[in-house]
N, C-alpha and C positions, 0 to 999 in steps of 0.2 A: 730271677727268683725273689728276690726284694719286695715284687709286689706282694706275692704269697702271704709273705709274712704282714704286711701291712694290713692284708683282709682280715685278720684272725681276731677282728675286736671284740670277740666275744670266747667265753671259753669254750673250748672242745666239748662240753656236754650238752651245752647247750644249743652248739652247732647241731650235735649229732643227734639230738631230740628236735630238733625243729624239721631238720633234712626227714627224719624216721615218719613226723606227724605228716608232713607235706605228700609225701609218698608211700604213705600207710607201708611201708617195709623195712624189714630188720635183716637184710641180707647184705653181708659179705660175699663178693666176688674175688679168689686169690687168682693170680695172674702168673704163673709158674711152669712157662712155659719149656718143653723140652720138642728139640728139634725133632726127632725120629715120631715124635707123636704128632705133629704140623699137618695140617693138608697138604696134598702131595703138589699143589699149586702153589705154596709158600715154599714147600724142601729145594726143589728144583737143586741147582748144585751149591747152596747154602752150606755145606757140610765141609766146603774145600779149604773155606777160611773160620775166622771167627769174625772179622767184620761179615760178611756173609750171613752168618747165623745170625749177629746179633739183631741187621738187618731183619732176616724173617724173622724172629722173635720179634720184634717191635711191630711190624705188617699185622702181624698174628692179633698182639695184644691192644693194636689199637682197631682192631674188627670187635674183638670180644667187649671191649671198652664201649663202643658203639653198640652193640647188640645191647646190654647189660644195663645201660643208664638209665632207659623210664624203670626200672624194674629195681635195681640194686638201690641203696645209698652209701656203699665205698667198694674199692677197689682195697684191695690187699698185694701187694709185689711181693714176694719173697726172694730177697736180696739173693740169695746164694743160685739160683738160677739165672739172673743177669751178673753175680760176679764171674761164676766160672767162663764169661766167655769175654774176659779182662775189660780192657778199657773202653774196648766198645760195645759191650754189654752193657759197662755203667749208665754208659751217655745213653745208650737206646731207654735203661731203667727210666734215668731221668726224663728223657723226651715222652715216656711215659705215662710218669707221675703229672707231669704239666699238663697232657692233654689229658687225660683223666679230671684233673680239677679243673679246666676249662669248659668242660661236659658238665660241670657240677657234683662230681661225686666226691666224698670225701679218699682219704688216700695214710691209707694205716701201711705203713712199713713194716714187713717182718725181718729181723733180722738179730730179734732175740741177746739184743746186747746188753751185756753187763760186766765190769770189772772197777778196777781202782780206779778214785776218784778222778784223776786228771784224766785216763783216757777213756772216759764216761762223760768228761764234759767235750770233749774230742767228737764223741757220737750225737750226743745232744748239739753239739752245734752244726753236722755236719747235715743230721737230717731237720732238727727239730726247727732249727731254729736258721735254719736255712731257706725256708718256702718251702722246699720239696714234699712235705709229710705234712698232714694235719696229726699223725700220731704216730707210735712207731709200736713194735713188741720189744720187752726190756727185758731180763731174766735177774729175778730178783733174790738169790739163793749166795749171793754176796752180802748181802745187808743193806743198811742204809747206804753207806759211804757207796755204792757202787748204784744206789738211786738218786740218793739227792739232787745230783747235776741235771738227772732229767724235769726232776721239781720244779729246780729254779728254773728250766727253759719252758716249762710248762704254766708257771707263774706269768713269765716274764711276756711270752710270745703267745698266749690261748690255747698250747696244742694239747693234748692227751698222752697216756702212755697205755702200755694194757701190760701187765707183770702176770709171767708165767706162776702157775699157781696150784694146777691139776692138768695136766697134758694127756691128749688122746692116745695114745701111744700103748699101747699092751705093757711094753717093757718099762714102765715106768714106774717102777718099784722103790726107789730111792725117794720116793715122795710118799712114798704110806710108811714109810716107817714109824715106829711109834717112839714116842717122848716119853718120859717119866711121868707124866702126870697120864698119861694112856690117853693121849691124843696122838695124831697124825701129823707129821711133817707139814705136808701141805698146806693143813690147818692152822698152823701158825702161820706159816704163810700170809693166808687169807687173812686172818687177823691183824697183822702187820701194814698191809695192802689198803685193811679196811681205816686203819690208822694214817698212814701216809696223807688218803686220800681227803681225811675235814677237812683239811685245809684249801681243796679246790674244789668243793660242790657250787655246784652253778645257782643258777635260779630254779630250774625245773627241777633241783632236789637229787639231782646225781652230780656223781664225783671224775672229774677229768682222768683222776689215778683208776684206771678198771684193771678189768683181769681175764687171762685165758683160763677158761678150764673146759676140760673135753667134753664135747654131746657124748661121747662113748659111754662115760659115768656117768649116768640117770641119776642117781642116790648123792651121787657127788655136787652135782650142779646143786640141789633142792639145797643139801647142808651149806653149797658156796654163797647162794642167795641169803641165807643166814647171818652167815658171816662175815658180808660186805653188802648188808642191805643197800647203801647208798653206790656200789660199784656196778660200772657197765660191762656184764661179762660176754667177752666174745669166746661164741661155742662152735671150736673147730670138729670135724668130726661128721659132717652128715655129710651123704652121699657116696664117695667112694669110701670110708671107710665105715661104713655099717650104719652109723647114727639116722636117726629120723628126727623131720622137727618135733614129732608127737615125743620123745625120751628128754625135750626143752624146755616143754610147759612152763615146769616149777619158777623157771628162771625169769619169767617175766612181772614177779608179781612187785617189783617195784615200779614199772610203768612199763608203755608199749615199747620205750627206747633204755628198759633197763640192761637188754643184752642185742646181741646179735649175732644172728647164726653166719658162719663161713662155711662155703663151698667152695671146692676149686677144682678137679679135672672132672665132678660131673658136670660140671655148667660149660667148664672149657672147652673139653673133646666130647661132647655130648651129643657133634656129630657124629665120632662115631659109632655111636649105637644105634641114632635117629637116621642117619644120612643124609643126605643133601649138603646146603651150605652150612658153611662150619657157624655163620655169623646167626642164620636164621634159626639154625639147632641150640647152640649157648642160649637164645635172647629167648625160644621158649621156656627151654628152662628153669633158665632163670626166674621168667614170669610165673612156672607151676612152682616155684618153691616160695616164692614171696608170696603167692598165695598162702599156700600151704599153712606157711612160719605164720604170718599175721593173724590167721584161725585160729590157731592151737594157744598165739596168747594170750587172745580174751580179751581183745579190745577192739 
């Protein structure tokens, strides 16, 4: 993993503006694999163990990885479907992540971490700054003290972070709440985020420090753009849970690599709605949505 780290001589914004220009797309691929959902040519009797499972999960994600790579520029894991299936889900996560960036694509960890300082520099060192991740998801509704450590790994090693900010989620009502001055939670948020972040803008004029906030809020994204001009926002939300690239627009209008859209089970199991190969179904997909995304943002 050592080398990993060695590559990253330039900052995460800049990587991920060059990767976006190269490949005229702004897709996220999440990699979130659930066993009962597998083609039935991976389940096979997977289900007996969890090396077994972890096994077809890894089979699985590294067909999607290959379908995805002309068409994508990252892959996104979401840790908590390689933890549940312990130690050998990890190593499969990581066997992963490596050959994901061997393919070239970038590799955003989600895994939404954030707490007190020591064991934040625990996470930061474990992905960040480990080769594994070129970036990771951080949840930033601790404060500073529970980001910093990723700063300093972000300084130190070129990688990125993306801080929860407006999440897709229906229920997610503890983020609009209002302040005393009759602003939104969130909104400080984004404020704070867009703060963190001068201090790692690349050359291409964005900031390594980005942020999630949901394609599901249209209104949301347009006011996030706002208020993190120079942040790269990644918009989970389209596909299976209702989002279109057309409700993203607004979000691009700091460059073509100002955000990026994530998809994950429609691109995944996209066979089956398509049928056929599970690898030939994702990789269209994926191709009609990176279309799609790059139309709608005007460049």
């Amino acid at each position: 993993m050592e080398a990993g780290v060695a590559t990253a001589t330039t900052v995460f914004a800049d990587r991920l503006a060059a990767a976006v220009e190269r490949k005229r797309s702004q897709l996220v691929v999440g990699l979130d694999p659930s066993l009962d959902l597998l083609p039935v040519e991976l389940r096979g009797d997977a289900g007996e163990s969890r090396a077994g499972a972890a096994d077809a999960c890894r089979r699985f994600a590294f067909g999607i990885v290959d379908a995805v790579a002309p068409h994508a520029v990252a892959v996104k894991p979401q840790l908590a479907f390689w933890e549940r299936l312990g130690s050998d889900g990890v190593r499969a996560f990581e066997e992963v992540c490596a050959y994901s960036r061997s393919v070239g694509l970038l590799v955003l960890v989600d895994g939404k971490r954030g707490d007190v300082g020591s064991t934040a520099r625990a996470y930061a060192e474990a992905y960040l700054e480990s080769g594994i991740a070129d970036a990771m998801t951080v949840n930033a509704y601790m404060g500073r003290e529970s980001i910093e450590p990723f700063l300093s790994a972000c300084r130190r090693h070129g990688t990125g972070i993306f801080c929860v900010v407006k999440t897709s989620n229906a229920g997610a009502d503890v983020q609009d709440l209002k302040l005393s001055d009759g602003s939104l939670l969130w909104q400080q948020v984004a404020r704070l985020v867009a703060e963190w972040g001068e201090e790692l803008v690349g050359d291409r004029g964005l900031s390594s420090v980005c942020a999630v906030v949901g394609a599901t809020h249209p209104r949301a994204v347009g006011e996030a753009r706002k208020l993190m001009p120079q942040a790269v926002l990644l918009l989970p939300g389209v596909g299976a849970q209702g989002g279109t690239p057309a409700d993203v627009a607004r979000a691009f209008t700091s460059g073509p690599a100002s955000a990026l859209v994530n998809a994950s089970r429609s691109v995944i199991y996209a066979y089956r709605a398509r049928g056929g190969d599970f690898r030939a179904a994702a990789g269209a997909e994926a191709s009609r949505l990176k279309r799609e995304i790059w139309a709608v943002a005007g460049w």
